[in-house]
Structures are given as C-alpha cells and as structure tokens.
C-alpha positions as CSV (number, residue, x, y, z in Angstrom):
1,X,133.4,-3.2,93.1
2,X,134.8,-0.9,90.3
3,X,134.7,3.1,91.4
4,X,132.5,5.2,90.0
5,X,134.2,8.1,87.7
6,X,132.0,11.1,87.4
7,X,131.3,12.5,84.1
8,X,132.9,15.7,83.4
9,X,130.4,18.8,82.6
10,X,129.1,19.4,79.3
11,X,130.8,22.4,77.8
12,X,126.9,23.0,76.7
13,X,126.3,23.2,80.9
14,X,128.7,26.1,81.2
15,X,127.6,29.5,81.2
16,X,128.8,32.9,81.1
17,X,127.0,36.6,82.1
18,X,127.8,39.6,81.0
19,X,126.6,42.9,82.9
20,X,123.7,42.6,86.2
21,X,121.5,40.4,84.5
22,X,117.9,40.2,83.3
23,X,116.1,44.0,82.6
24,X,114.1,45.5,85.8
25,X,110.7,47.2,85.1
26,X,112.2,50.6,84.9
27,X,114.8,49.8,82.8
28,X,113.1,48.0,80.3
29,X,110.6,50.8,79.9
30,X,113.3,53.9,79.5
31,X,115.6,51.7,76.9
32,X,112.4,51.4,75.0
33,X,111.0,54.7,75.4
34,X,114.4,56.3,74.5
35,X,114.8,53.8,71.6
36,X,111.3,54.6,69.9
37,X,111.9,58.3,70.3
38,X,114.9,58.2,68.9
39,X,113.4,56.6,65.6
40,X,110.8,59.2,65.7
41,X,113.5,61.5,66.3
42,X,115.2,60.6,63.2
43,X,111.9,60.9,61.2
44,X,111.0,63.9,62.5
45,X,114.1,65.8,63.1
46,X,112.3,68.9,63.8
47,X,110.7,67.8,67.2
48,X,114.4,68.2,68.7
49,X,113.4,72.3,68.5
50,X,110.2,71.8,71.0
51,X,112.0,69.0,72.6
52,X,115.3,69.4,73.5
53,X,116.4,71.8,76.4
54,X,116.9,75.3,74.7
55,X,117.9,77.3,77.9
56,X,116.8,80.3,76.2
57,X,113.2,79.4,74.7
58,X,112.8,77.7,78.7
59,X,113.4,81.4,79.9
60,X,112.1,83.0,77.6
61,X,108.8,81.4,76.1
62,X,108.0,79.2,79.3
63,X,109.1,75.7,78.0
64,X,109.5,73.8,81.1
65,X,108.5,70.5,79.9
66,X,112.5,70.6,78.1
67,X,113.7,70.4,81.7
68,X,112.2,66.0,81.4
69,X,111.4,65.6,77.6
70,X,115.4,66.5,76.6
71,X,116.1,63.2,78.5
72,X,114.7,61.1,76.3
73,X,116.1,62.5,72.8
74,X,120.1,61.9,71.6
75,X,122.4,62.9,69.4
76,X,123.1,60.2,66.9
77,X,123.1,56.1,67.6
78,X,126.3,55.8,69.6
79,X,124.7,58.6,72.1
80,X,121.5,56.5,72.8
81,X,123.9,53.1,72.5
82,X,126.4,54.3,75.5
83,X,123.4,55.7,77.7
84,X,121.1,53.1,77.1
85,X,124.4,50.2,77.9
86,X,125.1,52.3,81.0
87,X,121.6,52.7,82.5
88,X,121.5,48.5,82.3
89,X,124.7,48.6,83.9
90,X,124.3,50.6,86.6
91,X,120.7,50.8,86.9
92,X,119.9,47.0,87.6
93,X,121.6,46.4,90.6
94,X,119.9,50.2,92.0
95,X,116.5,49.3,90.8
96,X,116.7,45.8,92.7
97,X,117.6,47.1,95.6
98,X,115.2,50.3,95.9
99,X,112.1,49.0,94.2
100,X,110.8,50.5,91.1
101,X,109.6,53.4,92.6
102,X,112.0,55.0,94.1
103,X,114.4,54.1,91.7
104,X,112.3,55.9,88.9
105,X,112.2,59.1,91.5
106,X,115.6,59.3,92.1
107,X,116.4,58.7,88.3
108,X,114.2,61.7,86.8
109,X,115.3,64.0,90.0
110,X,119.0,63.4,88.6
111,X,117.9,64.1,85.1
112,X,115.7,67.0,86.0
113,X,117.9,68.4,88.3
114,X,121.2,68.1,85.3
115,X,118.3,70.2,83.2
116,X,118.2,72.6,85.8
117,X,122.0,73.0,86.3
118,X,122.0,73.7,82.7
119,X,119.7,76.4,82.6
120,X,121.4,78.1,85.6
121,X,125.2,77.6,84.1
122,X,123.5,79.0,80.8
123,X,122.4,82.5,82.4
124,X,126.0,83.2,83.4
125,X,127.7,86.2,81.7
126,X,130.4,84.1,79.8
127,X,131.2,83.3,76.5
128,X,130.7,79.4,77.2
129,X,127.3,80.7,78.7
130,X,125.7,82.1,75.5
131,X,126.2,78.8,73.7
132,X,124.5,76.8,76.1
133,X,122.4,79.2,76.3
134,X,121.1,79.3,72.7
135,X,122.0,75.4,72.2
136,X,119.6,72.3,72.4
137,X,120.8,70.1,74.6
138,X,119.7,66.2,74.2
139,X,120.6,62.8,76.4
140,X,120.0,61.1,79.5
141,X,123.6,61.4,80.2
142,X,123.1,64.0,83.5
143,X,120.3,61.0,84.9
144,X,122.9,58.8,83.8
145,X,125.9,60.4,85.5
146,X,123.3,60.4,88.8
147,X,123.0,57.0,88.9
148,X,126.6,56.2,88.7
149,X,126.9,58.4,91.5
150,X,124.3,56.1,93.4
151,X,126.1,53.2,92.6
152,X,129.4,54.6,93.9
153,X,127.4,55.8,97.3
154,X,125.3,52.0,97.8
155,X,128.1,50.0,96.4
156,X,130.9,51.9,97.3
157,X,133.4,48.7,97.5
158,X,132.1,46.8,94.6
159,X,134.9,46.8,91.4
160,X,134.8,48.2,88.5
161,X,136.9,48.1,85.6
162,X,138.1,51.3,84.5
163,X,138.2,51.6,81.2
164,X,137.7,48.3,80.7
165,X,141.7,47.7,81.8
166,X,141.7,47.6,85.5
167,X,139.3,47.4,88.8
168,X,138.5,50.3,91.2
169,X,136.2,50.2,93.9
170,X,133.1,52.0,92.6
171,X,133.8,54.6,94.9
172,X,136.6,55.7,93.2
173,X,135.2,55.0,89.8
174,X,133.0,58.2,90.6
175,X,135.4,60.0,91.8
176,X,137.7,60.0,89.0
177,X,134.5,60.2,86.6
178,X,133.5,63.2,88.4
179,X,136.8,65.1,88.2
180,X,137.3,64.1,84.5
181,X,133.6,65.5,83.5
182,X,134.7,69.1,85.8
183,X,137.9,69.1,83.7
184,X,135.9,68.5,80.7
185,X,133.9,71.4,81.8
186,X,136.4,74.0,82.4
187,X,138.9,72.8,78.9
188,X,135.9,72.3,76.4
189,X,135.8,75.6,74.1
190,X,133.6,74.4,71.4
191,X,130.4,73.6,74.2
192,X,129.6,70.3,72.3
193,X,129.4,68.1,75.6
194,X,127.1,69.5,78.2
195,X,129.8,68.1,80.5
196,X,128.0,70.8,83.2
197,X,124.6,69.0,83.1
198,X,126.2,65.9,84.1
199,X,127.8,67.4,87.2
200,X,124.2,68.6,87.6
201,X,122.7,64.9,87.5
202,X,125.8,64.2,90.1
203,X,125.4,67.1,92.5
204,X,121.7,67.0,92.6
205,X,122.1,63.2,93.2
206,X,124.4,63.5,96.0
207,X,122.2,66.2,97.8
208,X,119.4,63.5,97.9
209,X,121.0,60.9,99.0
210,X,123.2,62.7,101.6
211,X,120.1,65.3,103.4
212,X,117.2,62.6,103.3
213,X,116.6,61.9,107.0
214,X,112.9,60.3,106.9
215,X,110.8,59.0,103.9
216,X,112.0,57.4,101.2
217,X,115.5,57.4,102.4
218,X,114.7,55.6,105.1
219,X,112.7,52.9,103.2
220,X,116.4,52.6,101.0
221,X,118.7,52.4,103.9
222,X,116.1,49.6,105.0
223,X,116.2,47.5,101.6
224,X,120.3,48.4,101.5
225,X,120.6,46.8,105.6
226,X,118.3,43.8,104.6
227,X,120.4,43.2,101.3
228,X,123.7,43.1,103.2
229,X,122.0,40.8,106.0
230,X,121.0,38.1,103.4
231,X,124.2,38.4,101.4
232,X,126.0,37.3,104.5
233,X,123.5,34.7,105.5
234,X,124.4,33.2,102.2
235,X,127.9,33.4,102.6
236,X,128.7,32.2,106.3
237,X,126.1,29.5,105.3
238,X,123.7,30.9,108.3
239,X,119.8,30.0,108.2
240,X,116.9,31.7,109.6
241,X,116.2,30.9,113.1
242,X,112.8,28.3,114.1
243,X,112.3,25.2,116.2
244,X,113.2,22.9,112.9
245,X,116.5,22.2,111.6
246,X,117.1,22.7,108.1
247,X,118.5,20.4,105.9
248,X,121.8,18.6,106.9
249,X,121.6,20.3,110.8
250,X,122.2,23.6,112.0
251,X,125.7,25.3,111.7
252,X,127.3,27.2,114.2
C-alpha cells in the first residue's frame, strides 16, 4: 500500500503578528478619543489655550481640568502617531491582565500625576522653570512613559528590542528609558520636550504600584499569579485536576 505524503501548507495558511494583538476596550477608546481631538484640534487651534496644561493659568486662574484634558491634545501627527503606536504596544498586554478598570485608573493616575509634576517643576526659581511655566504643554507621553514603567514592573523578563536593533529584558528597557528622559531633562535648554512630565508619569507610576498593600493591588497581584499559573499549565502540558481524564490520559 503506497505511503501517504502529506501536503505541504499553503503559503495562504501562514501568518504573521505584529505587536500584542487585537485592541482592548480601553485602548480602542483613548486611540479614538485622542485621534478625533486631534482633528478638532487642528480645526480649532485655539482650544489648545483652554486645553493644554499652562502651569501658570492652572495657578493662577484655577484651571485644573489641564491637569486630564492636556492628555488628550498633541503637537503635530507624528506626536499622536508614536503615543498612540506605544499605548497599543504596551497597553494591551496591561489591560488584559488588570481588567479594564484598573487599567484605566492606573493610566489617568500616571497622566495626571506627569501634570502634576509639571506644575510643581514649573514653580521652581530657574530659568528652565519660567518656560514651563508660561508653556502649554500637550501629549499622553507622561501616561505613556507610566505604562511602560508597568510593563517593565509586571513583565520584567519579557524582551524588548531596543531601538528596534536588539532585545533587553523589559526591565532594563525602563531603566535605560528612564535615565535617557532624566538626561534629556537636565541637557534640554530650549524646554521643547516636557522630558520632566514624563519622569512624572514614571515616578507617580512606581509609587502605586510599589505602596499598594490592599485594594486594587491586590486584585492585580491576583490576575498577575493566575496569569503565570495558566501560562505554565500550558507549557508543561498540565490539566486541571477532576475524576475524568482528559483527552489522550493524564500526564505526569
């Protein structure tokens, strides 16, 4: 009896992924809030004046809705493009694993908190102070810099690709970020970059996840422990206990 010869896969049958995958909730919703706000932004370019984080109308005239709406406008397209590319990046994978609500907690407390920072580095008596100080500042970039702090905390081991050239563990990939954004800080003369708002996203960031010791951190260390538990399961090939075998026997 002639053996059978199986038929090789169809290149059509082979695919490839870039990035985590499909949109979560929470990310679907800010990449089109910050994308239609940006066109209404370019419409209406004056709305970046009531807006945009002005540390000195926030002091002065009681703004403090600038301290969430700033988040949502940008500079030009290739701001919104490079926020908006890294919140799918790096907020996917978080979102899945904390649920939609916490994620969306932790991702305005970042972004609030980077506001904050701002306002605070701004009332300093230096000459880098009065320009921040009298400056709109626009971008998601300090909730953005928060999240890749997450991801470096929750998947600390997982590689990334610096610079798109070679793998770190994400760990590290903060690390470095974080010390290039505080020398960015302290070499910057023209005060373009609010390189000090995204330590602000990162530090506030940190301090949540690091002095949580009941609520909500607890409910993330729980969905974190469960994740790792089923990730192994799949890996060692080991099924959930019960009185019937699973398909093909049990393995030891």
């Amino acid at each position: 009896m002639p053996g059978i010869v199986p038929r090789a896969p169809s290149y059509r049958s082979i695919s490839y992924s870039f990035g985590p995958g499909q949109l979560t909730p929470a990310i679907k919703a800010l990449i089109w809030s910050n994308v239609l706000i940006f066109v209404g932004e370019w419409i209406f370019p004056e709305i970046v004046r009531f807006f945009g984080l002005t540390p000195a109308v926030v002091v002065s005239s009681g703004w403090i809705w600038q301290l969430v709406s700033y988040m949502f406008l940008h500079a030009d397209p290739l701001h919104l493009l490079i926020n908006m590319l890294t919140l799918w990046m790096f907020g996917v994978g978080l979102e899945r694993l904390w649920g939609t609500q916490a994620y969306v907690k932790y991702y305005f407390l970042t972004g609030v908190g980077a506001g904050i920072s701002t306002v605070v580095v701004a009332l300093l008596p230096y000459d880098f102070a009065t320009r921040i100080y009298l400056t709109p500042t626009v971008g998601a970039s300090g909730a953005i810099y928060g999240l890749l702090l997450a991801y470096g905390v929750v998947f600390r081991d997982r590689p990334i690709y610096m610079w798109f050239l070679f793998p770190v563990p994400a760990r590290w990939f903060v690390i470095i970020t974080g010390a290039l954004v505080l020398w960015a800080s302290i070499t910057d003369v023209t005060g373009g970059t609010a390189h000090l708002a995204h330590l602000g996203g990162m530090l506030f960031g940190y301090v949540y996840l690091k002095s949580g010791r009941g609520g909500p951190w607890l409910d993330l260390k729980y969905r974190y422990t469960k994740w790792r538990m089923n990730r192994l399961r799949r890996r060692f090939d080991v099924h959930p206990g019960g009185r019937t075998p699973p398909p093909g026997g049990w393995t030891h």
